[in-house]
C-alpha positions in Angstrom: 14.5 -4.8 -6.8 15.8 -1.1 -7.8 19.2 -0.1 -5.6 20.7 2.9 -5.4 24.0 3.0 -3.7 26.3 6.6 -2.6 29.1 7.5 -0.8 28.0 10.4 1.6 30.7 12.9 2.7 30.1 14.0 6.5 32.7 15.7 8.4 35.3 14.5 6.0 34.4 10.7 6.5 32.8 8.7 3.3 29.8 6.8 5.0 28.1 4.2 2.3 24.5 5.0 1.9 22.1 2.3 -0.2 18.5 2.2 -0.7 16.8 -0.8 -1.8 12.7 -1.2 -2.7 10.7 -3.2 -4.5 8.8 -2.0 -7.7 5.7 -4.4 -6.7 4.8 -3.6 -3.4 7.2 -0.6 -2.4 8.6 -2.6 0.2 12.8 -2.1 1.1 15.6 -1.0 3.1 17.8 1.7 4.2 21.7 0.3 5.1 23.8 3.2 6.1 27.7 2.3 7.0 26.6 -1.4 5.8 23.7 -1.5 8.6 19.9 -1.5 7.8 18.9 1.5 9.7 14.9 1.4 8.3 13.1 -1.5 7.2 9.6 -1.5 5.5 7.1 -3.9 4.1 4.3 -3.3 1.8 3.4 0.7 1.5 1.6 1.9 -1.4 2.0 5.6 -0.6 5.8 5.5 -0.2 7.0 9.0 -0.4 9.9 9.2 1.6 11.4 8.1 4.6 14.0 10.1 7.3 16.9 8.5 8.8 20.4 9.4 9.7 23.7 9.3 8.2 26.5 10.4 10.0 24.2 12.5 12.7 23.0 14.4 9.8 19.1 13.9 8.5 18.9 12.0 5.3 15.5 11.9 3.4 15.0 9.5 1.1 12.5 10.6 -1.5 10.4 9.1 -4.4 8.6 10.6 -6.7 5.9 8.9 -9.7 4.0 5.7 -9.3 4.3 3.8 -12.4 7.3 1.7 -12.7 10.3 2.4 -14.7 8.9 6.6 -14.3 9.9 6.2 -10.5 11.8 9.2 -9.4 14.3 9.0 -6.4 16.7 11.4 -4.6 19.0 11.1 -1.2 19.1 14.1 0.1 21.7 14.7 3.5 21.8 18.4 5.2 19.6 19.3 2.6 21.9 19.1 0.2 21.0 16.6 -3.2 23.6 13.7 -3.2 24.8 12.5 -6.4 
């Protein structure tokens, strides 16, 4: 199961941020601050999901179909976290 992990800077704390889905059946979790915050099972059209990371909106977005071409960004305040 693919995971990315970050360190998001909000209002000069460092909240964890780590995303987690299956390849197979697109299933996963969100975990911001070490607590799942979104949970999904099977979704075949999963193109992103919106949640919160330190009272700012997060998106999490994939892009591509095919396993290992899967694209994914974290974006928080609109700005592209690395």
């Amino acid at each position: 199961m693919p995971k990315k992990s970050y360190s998001v800077e909000v209002d000069g704390e460092s909240i964890p941020v780590i995303v987690s889905w299956s390849w197979v059946d697109s299933s996963g979790e969100i975990q911001v601050g070490g607590r799942v915050v979104d949970a999904w099972g099977l979704d075949w059209n999963l193109q992103q999901r919106e949640f919160l990371v330190g009272g700012k909106t997060a998106i999490a977005r994939w892009k591509g179909l095919i396993p290992p071409f899967i694209k994914f960004d974290l974006i928080v305040d609109g700005f592209y976290q690395q």
